[in-house]
C-alpha positions as CSV (number, residue, x, y, z in Angstrom):
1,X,79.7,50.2,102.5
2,X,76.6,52.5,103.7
3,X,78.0,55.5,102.0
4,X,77.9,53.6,98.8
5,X,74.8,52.2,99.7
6,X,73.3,56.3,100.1
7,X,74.9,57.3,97.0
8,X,72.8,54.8,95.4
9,X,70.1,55.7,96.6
10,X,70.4,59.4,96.2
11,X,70.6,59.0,92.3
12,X,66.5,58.4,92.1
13,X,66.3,61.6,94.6
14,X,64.7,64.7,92.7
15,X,66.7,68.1,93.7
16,X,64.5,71.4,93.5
17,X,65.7,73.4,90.5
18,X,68.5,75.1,92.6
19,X,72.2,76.5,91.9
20,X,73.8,74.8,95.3
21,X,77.0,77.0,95.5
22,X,78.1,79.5,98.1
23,X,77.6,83.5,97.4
24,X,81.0,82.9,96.2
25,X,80.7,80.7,93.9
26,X,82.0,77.9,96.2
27,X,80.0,74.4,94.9
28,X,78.4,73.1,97.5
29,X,78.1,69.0,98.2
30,X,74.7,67.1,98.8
31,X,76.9,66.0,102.1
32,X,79.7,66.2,103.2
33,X,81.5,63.1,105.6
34,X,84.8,62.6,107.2
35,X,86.3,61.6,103.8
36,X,85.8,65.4,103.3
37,X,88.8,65.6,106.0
38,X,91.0,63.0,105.2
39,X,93.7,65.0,105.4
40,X,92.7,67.0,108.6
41,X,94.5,66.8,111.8
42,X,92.9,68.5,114.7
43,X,96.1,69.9,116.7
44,X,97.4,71.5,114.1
45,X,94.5,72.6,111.6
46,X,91.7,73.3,114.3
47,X,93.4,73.3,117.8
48,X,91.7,74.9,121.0
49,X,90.6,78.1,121.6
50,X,92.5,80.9,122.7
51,X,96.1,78.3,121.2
52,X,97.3,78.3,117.9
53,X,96.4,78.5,115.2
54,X,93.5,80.2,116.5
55,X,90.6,78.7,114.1
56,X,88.2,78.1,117.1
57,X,88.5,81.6,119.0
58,X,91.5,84.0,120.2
59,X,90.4,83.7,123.7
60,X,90.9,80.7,126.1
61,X,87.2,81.2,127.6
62,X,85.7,83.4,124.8
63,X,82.1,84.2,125.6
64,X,81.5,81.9,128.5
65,X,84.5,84.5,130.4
66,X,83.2,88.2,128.6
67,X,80.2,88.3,125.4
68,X,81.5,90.7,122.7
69,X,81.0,94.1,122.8
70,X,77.4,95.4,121.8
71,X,78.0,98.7,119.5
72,X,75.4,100.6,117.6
73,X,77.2,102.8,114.6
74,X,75.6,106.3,115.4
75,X,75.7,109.6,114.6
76,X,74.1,112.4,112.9
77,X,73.6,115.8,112.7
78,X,75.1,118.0,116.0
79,X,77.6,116.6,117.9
80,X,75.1,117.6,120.4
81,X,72.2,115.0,118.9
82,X,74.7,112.3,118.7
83,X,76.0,112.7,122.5
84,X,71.7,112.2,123.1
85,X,71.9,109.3,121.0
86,X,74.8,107.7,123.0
87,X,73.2,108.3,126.3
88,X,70.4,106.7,124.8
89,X,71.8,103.6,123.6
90,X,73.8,103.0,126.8
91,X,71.0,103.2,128.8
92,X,69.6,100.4,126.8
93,X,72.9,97.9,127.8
94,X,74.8,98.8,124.6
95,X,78.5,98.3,125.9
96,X,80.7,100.1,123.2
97,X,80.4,103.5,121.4
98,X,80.9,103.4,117.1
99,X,81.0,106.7,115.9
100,X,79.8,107.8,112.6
101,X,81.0,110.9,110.7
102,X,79.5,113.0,107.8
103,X,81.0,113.2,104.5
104,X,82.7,116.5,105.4
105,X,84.6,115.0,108.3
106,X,85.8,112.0,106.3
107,X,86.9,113.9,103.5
108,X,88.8,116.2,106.3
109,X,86.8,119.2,105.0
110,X,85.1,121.9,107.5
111,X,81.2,122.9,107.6
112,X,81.7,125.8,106.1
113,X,83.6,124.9,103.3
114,X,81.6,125.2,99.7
115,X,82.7,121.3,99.6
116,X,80.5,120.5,102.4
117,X,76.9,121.7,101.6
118,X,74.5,120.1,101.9
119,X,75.9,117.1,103.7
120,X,76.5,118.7,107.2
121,X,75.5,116.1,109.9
122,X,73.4,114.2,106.9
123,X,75.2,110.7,107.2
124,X,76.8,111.2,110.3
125,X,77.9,113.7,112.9
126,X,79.7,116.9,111.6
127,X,83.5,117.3,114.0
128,X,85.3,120.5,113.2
129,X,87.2,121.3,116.1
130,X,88.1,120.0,119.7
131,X,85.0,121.7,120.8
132,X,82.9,119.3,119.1
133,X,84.6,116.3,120.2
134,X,83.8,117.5,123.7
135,X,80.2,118.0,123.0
136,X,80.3,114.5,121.7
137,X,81.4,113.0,124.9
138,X,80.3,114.9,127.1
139,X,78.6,113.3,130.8
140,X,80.6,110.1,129.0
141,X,83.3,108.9,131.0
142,X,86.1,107.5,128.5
143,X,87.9,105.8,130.9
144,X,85.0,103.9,131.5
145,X,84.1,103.0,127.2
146,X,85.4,101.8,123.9
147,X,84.9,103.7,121.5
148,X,85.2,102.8,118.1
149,X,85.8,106.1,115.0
150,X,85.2,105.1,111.7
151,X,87.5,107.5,110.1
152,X,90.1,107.4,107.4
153,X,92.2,109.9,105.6
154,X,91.6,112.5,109.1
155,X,92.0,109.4,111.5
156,X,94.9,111.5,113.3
157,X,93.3,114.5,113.6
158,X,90.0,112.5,115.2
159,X,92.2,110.6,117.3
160,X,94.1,113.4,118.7
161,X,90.6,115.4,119.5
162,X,89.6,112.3,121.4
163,X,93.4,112.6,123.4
164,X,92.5,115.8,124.7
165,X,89.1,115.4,125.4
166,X,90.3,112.5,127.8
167,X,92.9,114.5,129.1
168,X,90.2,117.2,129.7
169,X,88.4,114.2,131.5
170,X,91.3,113.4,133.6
171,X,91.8,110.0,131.8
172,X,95.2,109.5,130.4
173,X,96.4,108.3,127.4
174,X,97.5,104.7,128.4
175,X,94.3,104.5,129.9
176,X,92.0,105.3,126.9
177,X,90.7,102.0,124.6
178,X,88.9,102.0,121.2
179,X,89.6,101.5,117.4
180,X,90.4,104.2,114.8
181,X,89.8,102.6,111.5
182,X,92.8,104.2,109.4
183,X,92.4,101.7,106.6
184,X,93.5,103.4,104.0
185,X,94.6,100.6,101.4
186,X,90.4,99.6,101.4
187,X,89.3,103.5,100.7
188,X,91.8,103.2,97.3
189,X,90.2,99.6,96.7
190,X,86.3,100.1,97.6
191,X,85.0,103.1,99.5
192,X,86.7,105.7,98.2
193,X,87.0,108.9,100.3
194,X,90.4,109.8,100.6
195,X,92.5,113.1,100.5
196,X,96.4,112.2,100.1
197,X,98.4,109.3,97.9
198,X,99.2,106.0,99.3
199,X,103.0,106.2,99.8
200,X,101.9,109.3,102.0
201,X,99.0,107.9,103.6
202,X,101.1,105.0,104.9
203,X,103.2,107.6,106.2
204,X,101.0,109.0,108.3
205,X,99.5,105.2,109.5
206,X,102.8,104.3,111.0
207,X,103.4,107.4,112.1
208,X,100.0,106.7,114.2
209,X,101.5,103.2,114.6
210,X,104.5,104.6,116.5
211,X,103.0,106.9,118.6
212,X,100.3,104.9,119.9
213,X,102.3,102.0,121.2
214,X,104.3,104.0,123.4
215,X,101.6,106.7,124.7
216,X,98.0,104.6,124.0
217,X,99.4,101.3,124.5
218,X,95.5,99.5,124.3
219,X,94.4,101.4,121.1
220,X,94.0,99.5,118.2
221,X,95.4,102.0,115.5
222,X,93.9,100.6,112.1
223,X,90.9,98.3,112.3
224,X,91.8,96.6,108.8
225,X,88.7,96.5,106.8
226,X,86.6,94.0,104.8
227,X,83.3,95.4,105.4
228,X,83.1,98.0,103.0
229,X,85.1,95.9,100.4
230,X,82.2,93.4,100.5
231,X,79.2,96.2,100.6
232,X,81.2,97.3,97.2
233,X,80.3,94.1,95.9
234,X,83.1,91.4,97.0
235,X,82.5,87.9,97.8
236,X,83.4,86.5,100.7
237,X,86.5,85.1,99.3
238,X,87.6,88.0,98.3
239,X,86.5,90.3,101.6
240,X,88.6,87.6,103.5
241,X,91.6,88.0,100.8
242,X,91.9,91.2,100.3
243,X,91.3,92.0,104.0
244,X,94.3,90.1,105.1
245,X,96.4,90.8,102.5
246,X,96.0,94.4,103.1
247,X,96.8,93.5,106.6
248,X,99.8,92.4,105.8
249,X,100.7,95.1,103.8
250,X,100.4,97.2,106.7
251,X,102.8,94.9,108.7
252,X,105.2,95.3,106.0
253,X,105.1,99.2,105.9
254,X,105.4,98.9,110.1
255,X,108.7,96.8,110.0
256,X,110.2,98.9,107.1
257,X,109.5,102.4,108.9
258,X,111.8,101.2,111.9
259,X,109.1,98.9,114.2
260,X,109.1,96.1,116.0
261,X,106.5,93.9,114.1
262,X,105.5,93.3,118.4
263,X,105.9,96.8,118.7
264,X,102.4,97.3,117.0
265,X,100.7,94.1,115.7
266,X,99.2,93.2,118.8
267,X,97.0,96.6,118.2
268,X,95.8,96.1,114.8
269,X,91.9,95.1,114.4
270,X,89.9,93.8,111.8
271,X,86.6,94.8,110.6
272,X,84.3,92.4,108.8
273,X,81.4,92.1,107.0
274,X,78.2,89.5,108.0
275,X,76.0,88.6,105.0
276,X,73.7,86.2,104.7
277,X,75.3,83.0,103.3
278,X,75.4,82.1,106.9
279,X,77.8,79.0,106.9
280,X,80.4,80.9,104.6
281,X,80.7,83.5,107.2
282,X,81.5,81.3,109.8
283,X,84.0,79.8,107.5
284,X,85.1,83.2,106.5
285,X,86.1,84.4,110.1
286,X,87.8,81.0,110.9
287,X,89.7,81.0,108.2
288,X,91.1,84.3,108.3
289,X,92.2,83.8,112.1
290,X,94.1,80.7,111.4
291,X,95.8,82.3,107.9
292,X,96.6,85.7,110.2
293,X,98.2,83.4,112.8
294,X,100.4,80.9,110.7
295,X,101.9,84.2,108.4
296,X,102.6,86.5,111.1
297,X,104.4,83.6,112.9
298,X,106.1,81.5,110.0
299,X,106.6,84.5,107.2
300,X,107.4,88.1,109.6
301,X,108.8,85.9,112.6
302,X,106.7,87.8,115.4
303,X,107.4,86.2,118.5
304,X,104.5,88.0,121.1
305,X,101.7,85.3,121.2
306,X,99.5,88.3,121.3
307,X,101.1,89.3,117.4
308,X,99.0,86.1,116.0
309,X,95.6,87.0,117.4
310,X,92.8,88.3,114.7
311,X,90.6,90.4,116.7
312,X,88.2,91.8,114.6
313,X,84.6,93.9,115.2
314,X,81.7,92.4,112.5
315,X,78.7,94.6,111.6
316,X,75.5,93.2,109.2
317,X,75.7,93.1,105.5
318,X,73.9,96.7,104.8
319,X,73.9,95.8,101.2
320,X,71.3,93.1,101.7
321,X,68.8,95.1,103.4
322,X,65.4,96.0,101.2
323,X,63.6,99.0,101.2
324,X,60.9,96.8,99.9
325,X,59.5,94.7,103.0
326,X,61.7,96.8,105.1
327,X,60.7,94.4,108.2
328,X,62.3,91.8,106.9
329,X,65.9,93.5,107.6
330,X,64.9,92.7,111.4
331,X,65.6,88.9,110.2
332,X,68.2,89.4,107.7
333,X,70.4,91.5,110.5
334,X,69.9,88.7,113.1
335,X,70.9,85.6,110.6
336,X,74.0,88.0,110.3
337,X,74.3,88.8,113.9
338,X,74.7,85.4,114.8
339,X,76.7,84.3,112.0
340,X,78.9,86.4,113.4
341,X,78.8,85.2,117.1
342,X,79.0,81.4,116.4
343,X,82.3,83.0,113.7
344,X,83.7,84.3,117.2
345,X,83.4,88.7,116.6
346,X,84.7,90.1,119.3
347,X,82.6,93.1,118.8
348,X,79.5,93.6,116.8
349,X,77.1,96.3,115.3
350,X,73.4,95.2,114.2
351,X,72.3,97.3,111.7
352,X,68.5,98.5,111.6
353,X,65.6,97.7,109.4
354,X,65.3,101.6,108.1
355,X,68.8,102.0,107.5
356,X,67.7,101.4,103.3
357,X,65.8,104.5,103.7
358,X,68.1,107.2,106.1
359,X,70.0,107.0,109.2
360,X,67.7,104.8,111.5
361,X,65.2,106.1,114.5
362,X,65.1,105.5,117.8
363,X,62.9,102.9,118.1
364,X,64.4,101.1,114.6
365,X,68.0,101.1,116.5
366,X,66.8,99.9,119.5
367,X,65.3,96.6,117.8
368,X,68.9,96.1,116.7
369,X,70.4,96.3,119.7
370,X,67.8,93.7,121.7
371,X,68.6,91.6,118.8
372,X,72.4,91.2,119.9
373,X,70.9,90.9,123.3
374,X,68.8,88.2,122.5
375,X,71.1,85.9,120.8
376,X,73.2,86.7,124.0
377,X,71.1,85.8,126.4
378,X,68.1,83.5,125.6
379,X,69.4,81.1,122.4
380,X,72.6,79.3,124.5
381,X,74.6,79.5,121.7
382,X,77.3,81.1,124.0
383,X,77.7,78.4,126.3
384,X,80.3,76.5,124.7
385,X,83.1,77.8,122.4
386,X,82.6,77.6,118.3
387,X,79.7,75.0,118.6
388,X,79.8,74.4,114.8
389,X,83.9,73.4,115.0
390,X,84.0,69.7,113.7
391,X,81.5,70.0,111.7
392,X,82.8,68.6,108.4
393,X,81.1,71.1,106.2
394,X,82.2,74.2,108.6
395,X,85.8,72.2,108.3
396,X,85.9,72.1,104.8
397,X,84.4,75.2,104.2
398,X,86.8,76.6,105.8
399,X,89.9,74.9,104.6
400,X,88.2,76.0,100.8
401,X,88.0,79.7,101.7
402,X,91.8,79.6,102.9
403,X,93.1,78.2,99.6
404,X,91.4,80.4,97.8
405,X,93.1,82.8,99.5
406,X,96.2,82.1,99.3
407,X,95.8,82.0,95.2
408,X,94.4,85.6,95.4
409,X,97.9,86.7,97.5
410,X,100.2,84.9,94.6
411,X,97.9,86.9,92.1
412,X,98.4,90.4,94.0
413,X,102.5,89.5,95.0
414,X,102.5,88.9,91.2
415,X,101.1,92.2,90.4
416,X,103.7,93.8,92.8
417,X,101.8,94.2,96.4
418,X,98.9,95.4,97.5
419,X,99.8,99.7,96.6
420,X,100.9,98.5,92.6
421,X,97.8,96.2,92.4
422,X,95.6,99.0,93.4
423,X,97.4,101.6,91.0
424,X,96.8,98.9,88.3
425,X,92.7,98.6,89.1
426,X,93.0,95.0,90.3
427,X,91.1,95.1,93.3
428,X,88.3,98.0,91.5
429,X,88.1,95.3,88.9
430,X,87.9,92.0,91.0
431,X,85.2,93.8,93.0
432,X,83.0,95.5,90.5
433,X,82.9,92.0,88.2
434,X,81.5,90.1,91.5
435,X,79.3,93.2,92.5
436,X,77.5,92.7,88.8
437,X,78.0,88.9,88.7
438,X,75.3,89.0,91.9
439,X,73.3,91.6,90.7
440,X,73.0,89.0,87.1
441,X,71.9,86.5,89.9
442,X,69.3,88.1,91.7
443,X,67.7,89.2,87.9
444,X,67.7,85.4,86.3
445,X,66.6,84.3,90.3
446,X,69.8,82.3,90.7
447,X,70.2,84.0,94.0
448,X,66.8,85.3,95.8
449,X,65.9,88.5,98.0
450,X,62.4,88.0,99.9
451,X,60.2,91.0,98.9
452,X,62.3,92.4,95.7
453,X,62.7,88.8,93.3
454,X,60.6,86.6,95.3
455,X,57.3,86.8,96.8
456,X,56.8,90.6,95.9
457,X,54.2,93.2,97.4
458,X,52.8,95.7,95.5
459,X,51.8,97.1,99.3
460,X,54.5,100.6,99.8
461,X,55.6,100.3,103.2
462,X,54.8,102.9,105.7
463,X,57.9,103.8,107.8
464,X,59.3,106.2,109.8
465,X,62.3,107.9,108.9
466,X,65.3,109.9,110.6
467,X,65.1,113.4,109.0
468,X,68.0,116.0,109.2
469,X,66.8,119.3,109.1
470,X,68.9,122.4,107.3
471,X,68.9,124.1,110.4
472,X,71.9,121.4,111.3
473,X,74.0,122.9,108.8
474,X,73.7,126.3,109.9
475,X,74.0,125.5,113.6
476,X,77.1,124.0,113.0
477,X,78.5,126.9,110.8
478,X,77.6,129.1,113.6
479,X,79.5,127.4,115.6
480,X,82.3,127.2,113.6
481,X,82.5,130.8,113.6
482,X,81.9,131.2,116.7
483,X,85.0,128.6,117.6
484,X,87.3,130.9,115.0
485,X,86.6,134.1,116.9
486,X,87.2,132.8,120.5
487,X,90.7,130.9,120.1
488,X,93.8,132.5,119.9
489,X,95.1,132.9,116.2
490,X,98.7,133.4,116.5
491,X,99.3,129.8,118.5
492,X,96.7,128.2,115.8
493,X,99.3,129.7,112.8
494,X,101.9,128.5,114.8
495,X,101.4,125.4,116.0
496,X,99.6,124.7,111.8
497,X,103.2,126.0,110.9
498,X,105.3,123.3,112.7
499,X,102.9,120.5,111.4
500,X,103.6,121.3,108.0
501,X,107.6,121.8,108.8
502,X,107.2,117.7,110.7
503,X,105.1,117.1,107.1
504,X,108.6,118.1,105.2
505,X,111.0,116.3,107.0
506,X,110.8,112.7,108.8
507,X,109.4,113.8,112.2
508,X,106.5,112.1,114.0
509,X,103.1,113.6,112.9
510,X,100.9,112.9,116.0
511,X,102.0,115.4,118.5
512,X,102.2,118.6,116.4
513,X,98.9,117.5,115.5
514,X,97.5,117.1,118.9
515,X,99.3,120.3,119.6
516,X,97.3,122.0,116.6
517,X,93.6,120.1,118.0
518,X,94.7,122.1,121.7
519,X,94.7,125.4,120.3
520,X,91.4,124.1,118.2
521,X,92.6,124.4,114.4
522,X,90.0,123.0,112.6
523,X,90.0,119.8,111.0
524,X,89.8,121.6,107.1
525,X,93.2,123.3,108.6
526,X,95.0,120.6,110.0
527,X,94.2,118.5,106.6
528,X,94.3,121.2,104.4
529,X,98.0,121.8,105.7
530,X,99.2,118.2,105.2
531,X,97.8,118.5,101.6
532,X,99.6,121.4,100.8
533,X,102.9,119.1,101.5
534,X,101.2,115.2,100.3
535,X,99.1,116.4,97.6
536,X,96.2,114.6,96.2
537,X,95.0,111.3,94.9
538,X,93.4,111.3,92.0
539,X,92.1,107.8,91.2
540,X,93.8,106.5,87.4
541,X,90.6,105.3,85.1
542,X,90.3,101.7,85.8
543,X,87.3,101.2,82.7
């Protein structure tokens, strides 16, 4: 046979003095033929797109009918500088709006609070009150964007500001479409900022669940996260595992506070990572839409079509960019970007080559976005859907990363679920032994980084960088004060007063708390009232 015949021959072939495995740890073949795929059938393991089980794209037309939405994660300082930021970008064709907070705001802490100095409008854009959710949109008509909030433990509160504004707009409720990220099971696993337990924290998510799919019926409430799993130092293996399995946690918590599992899946998003292995993240986002589809059908029986679809926003691997050769980001980021195209994204953020250094300029954010642009519109890799399906690498690659998946969901059902596994460390330990297994790589040059282990530069880059000034901080105090004197303190103690009294018993969350963002309680208030009732988290020592 010829395969036996190139087998031969590829014994007398010298290989370069390589480790041939995926970034995790997934051996890779020399080739890889349709003996790879013996097993395979193509109706019911790959299909078509837009039909179960999904694997080659959740829409029928994907980008040939609409490309994926272009978002640039932005903000900083004012909520005035970001709303010049936004105008900026879309003037530049960006088609969605991603909204980054400061540390205060995702920590549901005020500017003024001894907490927050120091980081006001640092890392993101400082939100106390309604009045600087309408700065943020202002001239920006919502009924007319997505907007997508990366916010956590405050999620309501940030959601509800973004009700009224609309409202304020004229838009309703049913009209408005975006993401709130809400993932509250990853900040326990890998990012960290959170303000109440998880028993109360899941509360609060389906309390956001319910709400939303009978008053903002095309809001996706939780965008489930991966992304900041993997920056922590995951694999892709276990970004995809832990992703979905938190996922399905979230499904579970749904159905037992009362919900239709139709009621409410159709609106839940994911939110992956694109690194640089660049066939495993193809595999990676293919196998996660066909293990989504087959669970949510065969093991919690949903019956809407629209219940099996993995939707999910991808932005580039920030861990791999390099201060050193900065430049070279512009490459890494669009390897990633279209990774993440030919993986299917139906959104996608393209981070910038400064971001190594502080939040990115102008100009450095603008390179990011043309490079979206130019995968979109001058390399033809949208003109037919999931050009790499069939491939018998892709295929196998992907049918690898799904076992291996399923192996991690016995390990955490054996722990208990998802909320014992993370009281236990699992997921802190899984993650931080990968995070240092990579960083051993890099150091004995198993795995490379151009510019930091491999062809080096003693030249120090000049670049440009975003700086935020003090002045933000006291600005925003000011008008935090100035917000305080203006609004009418009885309705604020009042309307603070029934939140905590719907905190006590069993009552829905969401309006009292877009009652409280009408009378413009501050965010610290609102949060600072639920806490009185939750509590606190503190993290158990996992080391």
């Amino acid at each position: 046979m010829k395969k036996d015949i190139w087998k031969e021959k590829t014994k007398t072939c010298n290989e370069r003095d390589a480790t041939f495995t995926t970034v995790s740890g997934i051996p890779v073949k020399v080739l890889y033929t349709p003996d790879d795929l013996s097993d395979f059938s193509y109706d019911h393991d790959l299909g078509y797109p837009g039909e179960f089980p999904f694997v080659r794209g959740v829409y029928t037309n994907m980008y040939r009918g609409r490309l994926w939405t272009m978002r640039q994660f932005s903000g900083f300082g004012t909520a005035k500088d970001t709303n010049k930021r936004y105008k900026y970008l879309l003037k530049h064709g960006q088609t969605g709006l991603s909204v980054a907070f400061d540390f205060p705001t995702l920590y549901g802490r005020d500017s003024d609070d001894p907490f927050s100095r120091g980081e006001v409008g640092k890392c993101g854009v400082a939100i106390d009150t309604l009045r600087d959710m309408e700065i943020l949109f202002s001239g920006i008509p919502l009924d007319q964007i997505s907007t997508s909030m990366t916010i956590n433990p405050p999620a309501a509160m940030l959601l509800a500001m973004y009700i009224v504004v609309g409202e304020k707009q004229g838009v309703p409720s049913n009209i408005l479409t975006g993401t709130i990220q809400n993932d509250m099971l990853k900040e326990y696993q890998a990012q960290k900022t959170w303000i109440y337990p998880p028993k109360q924290s899941m509360r609060i998510i389906t309390d956001i669940m319910a709400y939303c799919s009978e008053h903002v019926p095309k809001w996706n409430t939780i965008s489930i996260s991966g992304y900041h799993i993997r920056e922590a130092g995951s694999t892709a293996l276990q970004e995809l595992a832990f992703t979905l399995k938190n996922g399905f946690c979230y499904v579970e918590h749904g159905m037992k506070a009362g919900l239709s599992v139709d009621a409410f899946a159709p609106r839940l998003s994911f939110f992956f990572n694109s690194h640089l292995d660049f066939f495993e993240e193809v595999a990676k986002y293919r196998a996660a839409r066909r293990i989504w589809a087959r669970l949510m059908q065969d093991k919690y029986n949903a019956q809407n079509p629209r219940s099996y679809l993995l939707r999910f926003h991808t932005q580039t691997a920030g861990c791999t960019l390099t201060a050193q050769q900065p430049e070279n980001n512009i490459m890494r980021t669009a390897y990633q970007a279209l990774a993440a195209v030919l993986g299917g994204t139906q959104s996608l953020h393209t981070n910038s080559m400064d971001e190594t250094y502080a939040l990115p300029t102008e100009n450095a954010v603008k390179i990011a976005l043309r490079t979206q642009q130019l995968i979109a519109y001058e390399t033809g890799v949208v003109n037919t859907i999931d050009p790499l399906g069939g491939s018998y690498f892709v295929e196998e690659l992907t049918n690898e990363l799904e076992r291996g998946a399923y192996k991690y969901f016995e390990r955490i059902d054996k722990l208990g679920g998802v909320i014992k596994a993370i009281e236990k460390g699992f997921f802190q330990k899984e993650i931080s032994r990968s995070a240092y297994e990579y960083q051993r790589k890099l150091e004995r040059k198993e795995k490379f980084q151009v510019g930091v282990n491999i062809f080096e530069e003693d030249e120090q880059p000049k670049i440009e960088i975003l700086k935020i000034p003090r002045a933000v901080e006291t600005a925003q105090i000011r008008q935090l004060k100035k917000i305080k004197r203006e609004r009418n303190g009885r309705k604020v103690r009042e309307a603070l007063k029934e939140l905590r009294r719907a905190a006590e018993g069993g009552e829905n969350l969401m309006p009292k708390i877009i009652a409280c963002v009408r009378v413009y309680a501050t965010l610290g208030e609102m949060c600072g009232t639920l806490k009185e009732v939750f509590g606190e988290y503190h993290e158990p020592i996992i080391f």
